[in-house]
SEVEXTOR-824966 format. One record per residue (C-alpha): residue number from 0; residue in one letter; x, y, z. Coordinates in steps of 0.02 Angstrom, whole numbers, plus 32768, in hexadecimal, padded with zeros to 4 digits. Example, Ala and Ser with C-alpha at 12.3 -4.5 7.8 and 13.67 -1.06 7.14 Angstrom:
<pts>
<pt k="0" r="a" xx="8267" yy="7F1F" zz="8186"/>
<pt k="1" r="s" xx="82AC" yy="7FCB" zz="8165"/>
</pts>
This chain:
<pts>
<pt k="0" r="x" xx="373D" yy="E568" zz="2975"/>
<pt k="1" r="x" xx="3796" yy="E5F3" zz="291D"/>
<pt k="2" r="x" xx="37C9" yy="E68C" zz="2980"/>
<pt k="3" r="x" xx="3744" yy="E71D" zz="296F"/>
<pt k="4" r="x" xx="37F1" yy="E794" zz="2968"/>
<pt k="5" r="x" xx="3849" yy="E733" zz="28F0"/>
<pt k="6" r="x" xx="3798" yy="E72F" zz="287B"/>
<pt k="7" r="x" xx="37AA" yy="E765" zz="27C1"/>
<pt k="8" r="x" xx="375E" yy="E81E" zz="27C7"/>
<pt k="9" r="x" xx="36FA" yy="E858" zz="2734"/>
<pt k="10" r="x" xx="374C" yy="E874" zz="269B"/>
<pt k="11" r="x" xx="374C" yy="E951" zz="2687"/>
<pt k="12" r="x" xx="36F0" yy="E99A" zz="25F0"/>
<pt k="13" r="x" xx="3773" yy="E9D2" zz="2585"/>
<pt k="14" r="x" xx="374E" yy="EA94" zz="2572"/>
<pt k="15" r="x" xx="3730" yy="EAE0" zz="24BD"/>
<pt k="16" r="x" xx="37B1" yy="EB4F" zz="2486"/>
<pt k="17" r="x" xx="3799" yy="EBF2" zz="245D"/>
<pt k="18" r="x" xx="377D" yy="EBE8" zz="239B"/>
<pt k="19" r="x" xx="370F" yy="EB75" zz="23B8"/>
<pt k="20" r="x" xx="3697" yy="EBF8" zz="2438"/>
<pt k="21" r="x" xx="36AC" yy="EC77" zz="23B6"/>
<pt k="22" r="x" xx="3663" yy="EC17" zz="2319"/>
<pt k="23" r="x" xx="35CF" yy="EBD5" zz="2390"/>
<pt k="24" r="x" xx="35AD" yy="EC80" zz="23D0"/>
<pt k="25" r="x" xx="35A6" yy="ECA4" zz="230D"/>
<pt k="26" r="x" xx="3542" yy="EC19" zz="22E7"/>
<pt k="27" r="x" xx="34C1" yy="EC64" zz="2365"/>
<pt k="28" r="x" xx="34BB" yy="ECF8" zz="2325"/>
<pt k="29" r="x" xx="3438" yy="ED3F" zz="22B1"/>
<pt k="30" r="x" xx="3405" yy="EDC3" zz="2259"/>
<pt k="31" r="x" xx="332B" yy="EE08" zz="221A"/>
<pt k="32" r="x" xx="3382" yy="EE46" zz="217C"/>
<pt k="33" r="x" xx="33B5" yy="EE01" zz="20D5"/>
<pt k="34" r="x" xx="3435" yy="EE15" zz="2051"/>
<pt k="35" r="x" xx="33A6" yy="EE50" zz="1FED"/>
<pt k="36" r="x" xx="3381" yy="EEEC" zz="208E"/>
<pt k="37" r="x" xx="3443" yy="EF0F" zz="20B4"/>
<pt k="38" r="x" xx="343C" yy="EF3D" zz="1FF0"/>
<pt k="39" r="x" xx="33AA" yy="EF89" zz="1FE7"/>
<pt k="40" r="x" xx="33D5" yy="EFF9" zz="2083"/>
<pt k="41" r="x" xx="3488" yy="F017" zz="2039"/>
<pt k="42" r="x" xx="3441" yy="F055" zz="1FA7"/>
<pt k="43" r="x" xx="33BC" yy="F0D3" zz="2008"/>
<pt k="44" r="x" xx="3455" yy="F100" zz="2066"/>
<pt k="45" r="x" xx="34E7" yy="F0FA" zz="1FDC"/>
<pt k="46" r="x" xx="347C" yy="F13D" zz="1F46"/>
<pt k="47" r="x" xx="3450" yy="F1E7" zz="1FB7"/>
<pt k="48" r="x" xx="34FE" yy="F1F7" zz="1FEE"/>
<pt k="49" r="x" xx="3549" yy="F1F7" zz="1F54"/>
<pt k="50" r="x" xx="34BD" yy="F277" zz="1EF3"/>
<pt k="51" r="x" xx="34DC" yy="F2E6" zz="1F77"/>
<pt k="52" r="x" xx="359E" yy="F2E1" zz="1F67"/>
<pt k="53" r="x" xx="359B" yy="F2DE" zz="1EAF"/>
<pt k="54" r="x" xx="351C" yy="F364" zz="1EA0"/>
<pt k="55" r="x" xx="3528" yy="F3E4" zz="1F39"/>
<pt k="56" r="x" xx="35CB" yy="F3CB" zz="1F92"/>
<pt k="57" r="x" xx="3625" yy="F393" zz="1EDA"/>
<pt k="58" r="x" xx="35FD" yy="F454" zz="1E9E"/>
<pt k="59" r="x" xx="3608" yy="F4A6" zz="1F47"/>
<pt k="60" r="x" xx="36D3" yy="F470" zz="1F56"/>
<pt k="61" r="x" xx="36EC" yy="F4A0" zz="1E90"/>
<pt k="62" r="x" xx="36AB" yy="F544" zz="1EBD"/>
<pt k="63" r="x" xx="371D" yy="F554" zz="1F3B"/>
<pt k="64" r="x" xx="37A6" yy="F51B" zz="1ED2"/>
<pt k="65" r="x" xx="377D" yy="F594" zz="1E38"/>
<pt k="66" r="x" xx="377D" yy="F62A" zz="1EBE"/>
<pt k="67" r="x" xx="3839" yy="F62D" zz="1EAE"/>
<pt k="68" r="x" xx="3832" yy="F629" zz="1E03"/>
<pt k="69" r="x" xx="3825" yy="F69C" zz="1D5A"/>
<pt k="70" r="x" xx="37CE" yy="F61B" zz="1D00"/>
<pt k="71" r="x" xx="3748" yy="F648" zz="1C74"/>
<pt k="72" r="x" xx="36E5" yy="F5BC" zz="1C69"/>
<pt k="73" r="x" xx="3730" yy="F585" zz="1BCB"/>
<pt k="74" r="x" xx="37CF" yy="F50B" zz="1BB8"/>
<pt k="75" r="x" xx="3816" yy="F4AC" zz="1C4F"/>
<pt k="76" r="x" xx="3855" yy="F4F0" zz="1CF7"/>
<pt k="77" r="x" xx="3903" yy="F4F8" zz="1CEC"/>
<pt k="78" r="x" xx="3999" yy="F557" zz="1D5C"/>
<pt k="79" r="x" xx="3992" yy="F5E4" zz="1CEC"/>
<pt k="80" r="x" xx="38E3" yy="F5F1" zz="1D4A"/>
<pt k="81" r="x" xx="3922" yy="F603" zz="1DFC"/>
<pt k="82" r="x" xx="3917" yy="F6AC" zz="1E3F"/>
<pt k="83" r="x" xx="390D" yy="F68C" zz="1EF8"/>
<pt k="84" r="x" xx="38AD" yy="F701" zz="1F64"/>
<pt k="85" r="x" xx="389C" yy="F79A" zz="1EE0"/>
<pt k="86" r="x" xx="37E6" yy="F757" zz="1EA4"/>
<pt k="87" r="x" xx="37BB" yy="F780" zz="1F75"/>
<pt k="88" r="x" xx="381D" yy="F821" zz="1F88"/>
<pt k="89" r="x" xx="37DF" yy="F86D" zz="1EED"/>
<pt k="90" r="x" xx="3710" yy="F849" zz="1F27"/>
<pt k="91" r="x" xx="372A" yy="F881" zz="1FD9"/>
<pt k="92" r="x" xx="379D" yy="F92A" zz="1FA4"/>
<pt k="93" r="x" xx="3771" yy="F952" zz="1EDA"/>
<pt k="94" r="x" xx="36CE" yy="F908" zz="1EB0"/>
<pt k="95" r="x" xx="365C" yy="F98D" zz="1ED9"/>
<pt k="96" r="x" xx="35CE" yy="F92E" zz="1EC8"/>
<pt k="97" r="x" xx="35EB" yy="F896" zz="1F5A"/>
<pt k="98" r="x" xx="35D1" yy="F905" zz="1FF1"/>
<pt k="99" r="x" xx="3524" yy="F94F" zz="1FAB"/>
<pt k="100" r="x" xx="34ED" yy="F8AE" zz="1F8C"/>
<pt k="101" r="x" xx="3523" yy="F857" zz="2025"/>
<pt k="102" r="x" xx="34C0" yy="F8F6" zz="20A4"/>
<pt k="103" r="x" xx="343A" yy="F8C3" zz="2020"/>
<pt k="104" r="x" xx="3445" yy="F7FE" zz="2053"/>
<pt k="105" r="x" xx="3444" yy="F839" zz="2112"/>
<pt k="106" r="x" xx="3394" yy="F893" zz="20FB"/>
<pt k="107" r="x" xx="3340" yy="F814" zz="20B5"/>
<pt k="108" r="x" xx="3389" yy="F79F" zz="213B"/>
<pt k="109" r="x" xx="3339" yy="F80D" zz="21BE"/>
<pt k="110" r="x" xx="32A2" yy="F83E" zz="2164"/>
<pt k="111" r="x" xx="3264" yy="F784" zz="2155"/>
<pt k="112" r="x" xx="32C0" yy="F757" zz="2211"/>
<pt k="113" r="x" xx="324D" yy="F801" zz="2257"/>
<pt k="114" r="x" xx="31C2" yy="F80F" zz="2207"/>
<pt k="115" r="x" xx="317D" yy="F77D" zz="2182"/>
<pt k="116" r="x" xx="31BA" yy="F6FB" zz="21EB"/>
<pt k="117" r="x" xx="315B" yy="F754" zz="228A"/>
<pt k="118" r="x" xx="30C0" yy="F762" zz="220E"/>
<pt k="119" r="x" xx="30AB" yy="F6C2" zz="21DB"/>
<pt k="120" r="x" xx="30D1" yy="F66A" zz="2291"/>
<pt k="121" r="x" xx="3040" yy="F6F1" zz="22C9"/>
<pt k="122" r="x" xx="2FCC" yy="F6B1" zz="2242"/>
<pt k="123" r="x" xx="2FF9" yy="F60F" zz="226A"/>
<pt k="124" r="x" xx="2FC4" yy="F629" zz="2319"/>
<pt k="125" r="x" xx="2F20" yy="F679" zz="22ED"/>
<pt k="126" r="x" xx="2EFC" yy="F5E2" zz="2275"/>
<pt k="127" r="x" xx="2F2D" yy="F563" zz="2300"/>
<pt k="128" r="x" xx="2E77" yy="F59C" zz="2353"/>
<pt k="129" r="x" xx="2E0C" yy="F53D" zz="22E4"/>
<pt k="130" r="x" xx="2DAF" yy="F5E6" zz="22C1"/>
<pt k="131" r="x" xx="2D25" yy="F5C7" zz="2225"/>
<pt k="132" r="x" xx="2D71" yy="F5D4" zz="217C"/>
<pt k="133" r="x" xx="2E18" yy="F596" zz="21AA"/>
<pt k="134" r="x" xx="2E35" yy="F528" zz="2128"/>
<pt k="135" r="x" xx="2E04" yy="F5A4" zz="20BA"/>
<pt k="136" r="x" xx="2E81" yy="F632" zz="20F3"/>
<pt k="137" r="x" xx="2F07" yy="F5A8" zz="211D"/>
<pt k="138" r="x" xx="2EF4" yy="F584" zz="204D"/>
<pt k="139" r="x" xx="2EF1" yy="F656" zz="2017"/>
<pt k="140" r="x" xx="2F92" yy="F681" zz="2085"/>
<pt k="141" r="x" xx="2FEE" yy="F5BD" zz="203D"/>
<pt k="142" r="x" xx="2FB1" yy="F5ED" zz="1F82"/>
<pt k="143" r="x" xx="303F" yy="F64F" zz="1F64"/>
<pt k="144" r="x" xx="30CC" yy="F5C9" zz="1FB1"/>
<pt k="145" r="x" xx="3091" yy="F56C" zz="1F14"/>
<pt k="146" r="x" xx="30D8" yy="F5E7" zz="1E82"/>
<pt k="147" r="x" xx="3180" yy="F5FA" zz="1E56"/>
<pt k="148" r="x" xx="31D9" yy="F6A7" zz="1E93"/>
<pt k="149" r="x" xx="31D9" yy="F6D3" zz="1DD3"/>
<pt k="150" r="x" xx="311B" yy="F6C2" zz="1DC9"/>
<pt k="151" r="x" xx="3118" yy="F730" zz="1E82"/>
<pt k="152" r="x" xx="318B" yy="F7AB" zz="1E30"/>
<pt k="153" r="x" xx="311E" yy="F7C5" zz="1D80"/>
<pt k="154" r="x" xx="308F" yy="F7C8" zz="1DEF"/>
<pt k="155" r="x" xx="30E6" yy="F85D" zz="1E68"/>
<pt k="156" r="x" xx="311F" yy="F8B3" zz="1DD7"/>
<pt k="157" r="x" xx="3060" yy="F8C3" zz="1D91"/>
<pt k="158" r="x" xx="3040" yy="F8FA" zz="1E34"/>
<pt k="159" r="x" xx="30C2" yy="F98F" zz="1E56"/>
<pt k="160" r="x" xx="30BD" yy="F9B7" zz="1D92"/>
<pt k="161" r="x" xx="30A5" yy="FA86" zz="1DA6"/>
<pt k="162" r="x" xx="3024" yy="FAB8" zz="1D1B"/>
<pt k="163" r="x" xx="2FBB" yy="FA0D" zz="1D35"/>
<pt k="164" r="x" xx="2FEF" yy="F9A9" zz="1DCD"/>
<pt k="165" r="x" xx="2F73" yy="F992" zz="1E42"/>
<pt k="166" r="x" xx="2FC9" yy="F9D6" zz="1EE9"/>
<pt k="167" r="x" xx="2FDF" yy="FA80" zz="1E94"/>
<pt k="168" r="x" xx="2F1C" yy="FAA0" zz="1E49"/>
<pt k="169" r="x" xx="2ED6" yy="FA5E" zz="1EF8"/>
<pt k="170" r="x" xx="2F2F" yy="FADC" zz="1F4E"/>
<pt k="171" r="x" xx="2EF7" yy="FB5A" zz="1ED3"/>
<pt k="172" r="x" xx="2FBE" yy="FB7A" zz="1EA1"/>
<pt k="173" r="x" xx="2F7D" yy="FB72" zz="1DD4"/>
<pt k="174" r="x" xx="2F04" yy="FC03" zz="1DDF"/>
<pt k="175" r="x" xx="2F72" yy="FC75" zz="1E48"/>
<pt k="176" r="x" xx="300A" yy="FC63" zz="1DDC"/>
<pt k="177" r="x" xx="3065" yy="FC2F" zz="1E77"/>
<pt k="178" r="x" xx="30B0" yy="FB87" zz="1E1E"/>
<pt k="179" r="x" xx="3113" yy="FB32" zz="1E8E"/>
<pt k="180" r="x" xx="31A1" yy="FAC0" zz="1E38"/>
<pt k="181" r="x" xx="318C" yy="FA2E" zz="1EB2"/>
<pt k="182" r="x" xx="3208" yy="F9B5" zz="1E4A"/>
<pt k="183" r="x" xx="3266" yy="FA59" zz="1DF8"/>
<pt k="184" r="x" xx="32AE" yy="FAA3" zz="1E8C"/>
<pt k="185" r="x" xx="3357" yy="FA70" zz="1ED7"/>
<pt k="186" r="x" xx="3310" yy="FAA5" zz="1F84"/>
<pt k="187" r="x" xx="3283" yy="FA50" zz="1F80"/>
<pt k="188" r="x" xx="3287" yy="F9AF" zz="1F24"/>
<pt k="189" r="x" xx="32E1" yy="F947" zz="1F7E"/>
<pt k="190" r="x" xx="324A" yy="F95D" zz="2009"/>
<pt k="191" r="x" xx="31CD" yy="F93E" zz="1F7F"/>
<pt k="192" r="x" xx="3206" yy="F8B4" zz="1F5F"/>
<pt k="193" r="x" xx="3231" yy="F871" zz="2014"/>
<pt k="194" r="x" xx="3157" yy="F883" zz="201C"/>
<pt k="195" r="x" xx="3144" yy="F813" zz="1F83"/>
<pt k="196" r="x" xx="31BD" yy="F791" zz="1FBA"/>
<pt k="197" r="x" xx="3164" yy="F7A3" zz="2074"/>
<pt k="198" r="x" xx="30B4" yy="F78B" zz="2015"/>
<pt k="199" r="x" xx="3114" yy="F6BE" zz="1FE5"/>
<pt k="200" r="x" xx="317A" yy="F6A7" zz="2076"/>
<pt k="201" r="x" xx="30F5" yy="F6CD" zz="2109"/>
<pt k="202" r="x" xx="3082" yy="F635" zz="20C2"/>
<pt k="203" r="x" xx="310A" yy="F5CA" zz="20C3"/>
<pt k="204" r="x" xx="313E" yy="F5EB" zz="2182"/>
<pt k="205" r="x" xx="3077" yy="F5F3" zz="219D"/>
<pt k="206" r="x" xx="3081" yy="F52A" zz="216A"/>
<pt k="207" r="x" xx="310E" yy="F508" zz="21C7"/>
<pt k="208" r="x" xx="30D6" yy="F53C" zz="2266"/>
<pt k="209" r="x" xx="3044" yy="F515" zz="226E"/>
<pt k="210" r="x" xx="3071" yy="F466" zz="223D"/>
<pt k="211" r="x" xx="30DF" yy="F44B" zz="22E1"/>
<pt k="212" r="x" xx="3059" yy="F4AD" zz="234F"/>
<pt k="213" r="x" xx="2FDF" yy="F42C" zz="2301"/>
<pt k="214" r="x" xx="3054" yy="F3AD" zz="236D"/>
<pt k="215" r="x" xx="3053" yy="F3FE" zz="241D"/>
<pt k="216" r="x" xx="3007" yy="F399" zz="24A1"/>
<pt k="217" r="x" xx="2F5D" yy="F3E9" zz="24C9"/>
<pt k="218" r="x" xx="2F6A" yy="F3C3" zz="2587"/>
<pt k="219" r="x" xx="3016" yy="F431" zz="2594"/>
<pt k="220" r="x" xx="2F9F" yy="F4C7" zz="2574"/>
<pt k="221" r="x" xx="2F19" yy="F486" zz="25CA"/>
<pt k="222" r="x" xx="2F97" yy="F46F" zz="265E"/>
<pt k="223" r="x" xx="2FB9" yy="F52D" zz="264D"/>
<pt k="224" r="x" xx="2F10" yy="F56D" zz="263A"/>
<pt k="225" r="x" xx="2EE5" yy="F524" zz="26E1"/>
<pt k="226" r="x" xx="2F7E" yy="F55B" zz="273B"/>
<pt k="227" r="x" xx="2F2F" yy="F604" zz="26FE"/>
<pt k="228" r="x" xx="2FA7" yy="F64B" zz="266A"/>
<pt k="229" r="x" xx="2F65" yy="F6A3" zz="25ED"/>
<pt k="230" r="x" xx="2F76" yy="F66F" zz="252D"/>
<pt k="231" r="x" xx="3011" yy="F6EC" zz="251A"/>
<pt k="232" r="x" xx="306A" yy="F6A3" zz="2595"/>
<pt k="233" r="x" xx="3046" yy="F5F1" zz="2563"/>
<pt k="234" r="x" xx="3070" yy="F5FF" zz="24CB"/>
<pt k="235" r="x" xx="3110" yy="F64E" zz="24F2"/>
<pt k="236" r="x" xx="3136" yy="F5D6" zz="258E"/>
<pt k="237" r="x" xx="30FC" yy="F543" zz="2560"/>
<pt k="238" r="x" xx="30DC" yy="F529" zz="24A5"/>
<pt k="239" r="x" xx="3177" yy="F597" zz="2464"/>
<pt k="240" r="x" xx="31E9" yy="F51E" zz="24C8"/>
<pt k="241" r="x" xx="3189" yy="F478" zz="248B"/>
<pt k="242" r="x" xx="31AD" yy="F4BB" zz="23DF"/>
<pt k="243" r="x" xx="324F" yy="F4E6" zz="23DB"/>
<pt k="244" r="x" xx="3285" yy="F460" zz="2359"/>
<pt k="245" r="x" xx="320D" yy="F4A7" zz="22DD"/>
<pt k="246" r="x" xx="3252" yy="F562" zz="231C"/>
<pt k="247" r="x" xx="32F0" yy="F518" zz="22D9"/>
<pt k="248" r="x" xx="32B5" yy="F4EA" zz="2218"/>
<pt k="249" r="x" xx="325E" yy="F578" zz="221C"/>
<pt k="250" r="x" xx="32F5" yy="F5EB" zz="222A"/>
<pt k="251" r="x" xx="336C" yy="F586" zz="21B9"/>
<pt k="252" r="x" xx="32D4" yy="F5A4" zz="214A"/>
<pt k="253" r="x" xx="32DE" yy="F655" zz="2163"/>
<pt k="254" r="x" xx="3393" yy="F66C" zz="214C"/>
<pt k="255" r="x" xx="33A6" yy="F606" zz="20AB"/>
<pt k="256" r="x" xx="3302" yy="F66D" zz="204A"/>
<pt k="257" r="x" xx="3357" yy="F70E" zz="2087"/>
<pt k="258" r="x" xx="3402" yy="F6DF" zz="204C"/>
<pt k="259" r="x" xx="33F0" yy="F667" zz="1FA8"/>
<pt k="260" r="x" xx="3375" yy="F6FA" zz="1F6C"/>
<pt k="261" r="x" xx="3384" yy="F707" zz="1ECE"/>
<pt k="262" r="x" xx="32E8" yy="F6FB" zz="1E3F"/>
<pt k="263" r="x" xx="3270" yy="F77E" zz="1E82"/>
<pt k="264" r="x" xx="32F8" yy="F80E" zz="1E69"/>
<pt k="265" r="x" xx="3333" yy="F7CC" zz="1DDE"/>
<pt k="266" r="x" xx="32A9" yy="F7E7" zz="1D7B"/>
<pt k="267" r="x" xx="327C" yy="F887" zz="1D96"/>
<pt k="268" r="x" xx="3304" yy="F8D6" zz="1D58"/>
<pt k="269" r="x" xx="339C" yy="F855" zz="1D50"/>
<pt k="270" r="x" xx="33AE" yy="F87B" zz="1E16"/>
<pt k="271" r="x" xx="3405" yy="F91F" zz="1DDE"/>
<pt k="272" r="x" xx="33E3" yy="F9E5" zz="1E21"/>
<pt k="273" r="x" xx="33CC" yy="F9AA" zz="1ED4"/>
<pt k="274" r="x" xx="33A8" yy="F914" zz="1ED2"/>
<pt k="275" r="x" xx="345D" yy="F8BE" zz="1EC6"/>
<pt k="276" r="x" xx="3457" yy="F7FE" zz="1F21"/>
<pt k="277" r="x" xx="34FB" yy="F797" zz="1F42"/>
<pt k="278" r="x" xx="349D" yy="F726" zz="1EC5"/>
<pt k="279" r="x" xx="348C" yy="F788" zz="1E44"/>
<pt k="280" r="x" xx="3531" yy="F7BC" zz="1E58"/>
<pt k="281" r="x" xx="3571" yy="F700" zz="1E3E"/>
<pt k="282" r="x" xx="3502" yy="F6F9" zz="1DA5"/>
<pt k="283" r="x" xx="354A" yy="F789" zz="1D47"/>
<pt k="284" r="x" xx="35E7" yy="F75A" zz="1D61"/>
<pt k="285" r="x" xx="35E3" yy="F6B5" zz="1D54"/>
<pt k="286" r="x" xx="355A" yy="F685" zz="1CD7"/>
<pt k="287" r="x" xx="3542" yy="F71D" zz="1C6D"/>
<pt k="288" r="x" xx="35B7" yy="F763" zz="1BE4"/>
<pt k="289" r="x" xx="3640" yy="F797" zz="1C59"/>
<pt k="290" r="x" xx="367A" yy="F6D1" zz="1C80"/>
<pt k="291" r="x" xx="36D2" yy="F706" zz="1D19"/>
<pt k="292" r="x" xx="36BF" yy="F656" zz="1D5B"/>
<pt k="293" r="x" xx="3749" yy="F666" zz="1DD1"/>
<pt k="294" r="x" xx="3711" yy="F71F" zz="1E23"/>
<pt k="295" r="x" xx="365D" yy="F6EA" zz="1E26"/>
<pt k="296" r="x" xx="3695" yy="F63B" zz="1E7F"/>
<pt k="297" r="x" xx="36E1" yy="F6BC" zz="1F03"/>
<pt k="298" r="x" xx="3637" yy="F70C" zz="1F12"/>
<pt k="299" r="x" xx="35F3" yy="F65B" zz="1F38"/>
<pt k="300" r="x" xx="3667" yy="F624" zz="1FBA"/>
<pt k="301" r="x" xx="363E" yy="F6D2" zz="2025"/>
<pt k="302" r="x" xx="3587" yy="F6A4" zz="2005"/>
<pt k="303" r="x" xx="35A1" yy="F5E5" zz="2049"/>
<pt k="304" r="x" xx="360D" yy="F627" zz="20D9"/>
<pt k="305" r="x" xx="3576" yy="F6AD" zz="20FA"/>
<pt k="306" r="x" xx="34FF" yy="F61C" zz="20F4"/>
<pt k="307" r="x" xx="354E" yy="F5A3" zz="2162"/>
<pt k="308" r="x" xx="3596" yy="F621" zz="21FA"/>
<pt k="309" r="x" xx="34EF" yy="F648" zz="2238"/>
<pt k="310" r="x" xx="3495" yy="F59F" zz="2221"/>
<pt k="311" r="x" xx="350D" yy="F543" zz="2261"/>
<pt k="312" r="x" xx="3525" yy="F5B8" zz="22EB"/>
<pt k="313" r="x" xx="3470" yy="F5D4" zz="232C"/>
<pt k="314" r="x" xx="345C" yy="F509" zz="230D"/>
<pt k="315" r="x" xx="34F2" yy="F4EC" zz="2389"/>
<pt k="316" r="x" xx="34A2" yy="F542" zz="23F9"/>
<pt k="317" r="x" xx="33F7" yy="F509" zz="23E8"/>
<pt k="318" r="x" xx="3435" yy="F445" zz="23F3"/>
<pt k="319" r="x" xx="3492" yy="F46E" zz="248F"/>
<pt k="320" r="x" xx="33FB" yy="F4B1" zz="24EA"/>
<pt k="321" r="x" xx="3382" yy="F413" zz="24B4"/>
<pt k="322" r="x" xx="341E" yy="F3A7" zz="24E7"/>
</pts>
């Protein structure tokens, strides 16, 4: 009889070595897409990516480029070209017309940011009632989102024209040989026309909001209306916080009509005698008979930088206090 301690113990199971782990953990793995989807997702990714570089950010860093510049428009950029900062010192110290038309940029920032903006949340409140006719007054106050701002300014002019423009007959201006020159007027005009780009921009904040206050839960006011607040203080406790995302768009909205303004004043009088825009600016330097490519690239860069500080800023902030 052998002796149980001097038995032949089981032969050990040789363990796999380490390649070997890795290619089965590969050969377990598995994936729901295809060569045919990674493609078709690189190219929804890749295609986007690359219009956006070739189109906006392409142009935005040439602009920046031509700002140090002298160049014409015509011929390459060469050294010759290079002037350095003297495009920027010459618009902020000897162009006479940059600071007019930047304090011009500022009050149609806070004309929509204080009042249209304000105007069409408010009617977008009122509409959010389901009072009869909405759909009806939700169409009248969108109608004029739908035209171009050079339709809304031909249609303005008509209307502040001073022998036959509506605005000054109603008021009886025509018979009393009180004209007033609504589009004429340095003092004036700039307002004027802050109403007729109001009369677009309110509709399209009107949609906006009341789009996102179409998506508040009902039971977070009902929750409030029992705990006894009153529909001033929901709204501004309860469905002003809810919204805030939308709050968001809707300023980056606001900011960008205010400061990429640029058709509507044009066209009444080539955004001249009071009406002076950094855009316009860019365009008669840049575009018109002066070719001052490189000075008008300066007067884009200071518009970008304008753009950017503020949105950037107030979304910061706003991402911060979600987070």
């Amino acid at each position: 009889m052998a002796n149980p301690t001097t038995s032949q113990a089981p032969a050990r199971t040789k363990a796999p070595e380490a390649g070997a782990l890795v290619t089965t953990r590969r050969k377990r793995r598995y994936t729901l897409l295809t060569r045919q989807d990674k493609l078709l997702i690189l190219m929804m990714v890749g295609v986007p990516l690359a219009l956006d570089l070739l189109l906006i950010w392409g142009p935005t860093l040439a602009s920046v480029v031509l700002s140090f510049t002298n160049w014409d428009g015509i011929g390459p950029v060469t050294g010759n070209n290079i002037v350095g900062l003297k495009n920027y010192q010459f618009l902020f110290t000897g162009y006479t017309l940059f600071w007019p038309a930047f304090s011009h940029n500022l009050i149609w920032l806070a004309w929509l940011t204080f009042i249209a903006t304000p105007l069409g949340m408010f009617l977008a409140v009122l509409l959010d009632r389901e009072m009869r006719g909405t759909r009806i007054y939700q169409s009248v106050f969108f109608l004029p989102v739908v035209l171009s701002l050079v339709v809304v300014g031909f249609i303005w002019e008509l209307q502040y024209a001073p022998n036959d423009g509506f605005i000054n007959n109603v008021f009886g201006l025509v018979k009393s040989g009180k004209l007033i020159d609504w589009l004429g007027n340095p003092r004036i005009n700039l307002f004027a026309i802050l109403v007729a780009a109001s009369w677009r921009h309110v509709g399209y904040i009107m949609i906006l909001y009341l789009a996102g206050l179409k998506s508040v839960d009902p039971s977070l006011r009902e929750a409030a209306r029992v705990d006894g607040a009153t529909q001033v203080q929901t709204f501004f406790h309860v469905v002003l916080p809810v919204m805030a995302p939308i709050n968001v768009i809707i300023v980056v909205v606001t900011a960008i009509e205010a400061l990429r303004a640029f058709d509507i004043a044009f066209i009444i009088n080539q955004g001249k005698n009071g009406l002076e825009l950094l855009s316009i600016l860019i365009y008669n330097n840049s575009l018109s008979e002066a070719s001052l490519v490189g000075f008008g690239s300066a007067i884009a860069v200071v518009l970008l930088v304008i753009s950017l500080g503020p949105i950037i800023l107030f979304l910061s902030r706003t991402m911060k206090t979600l987070a």
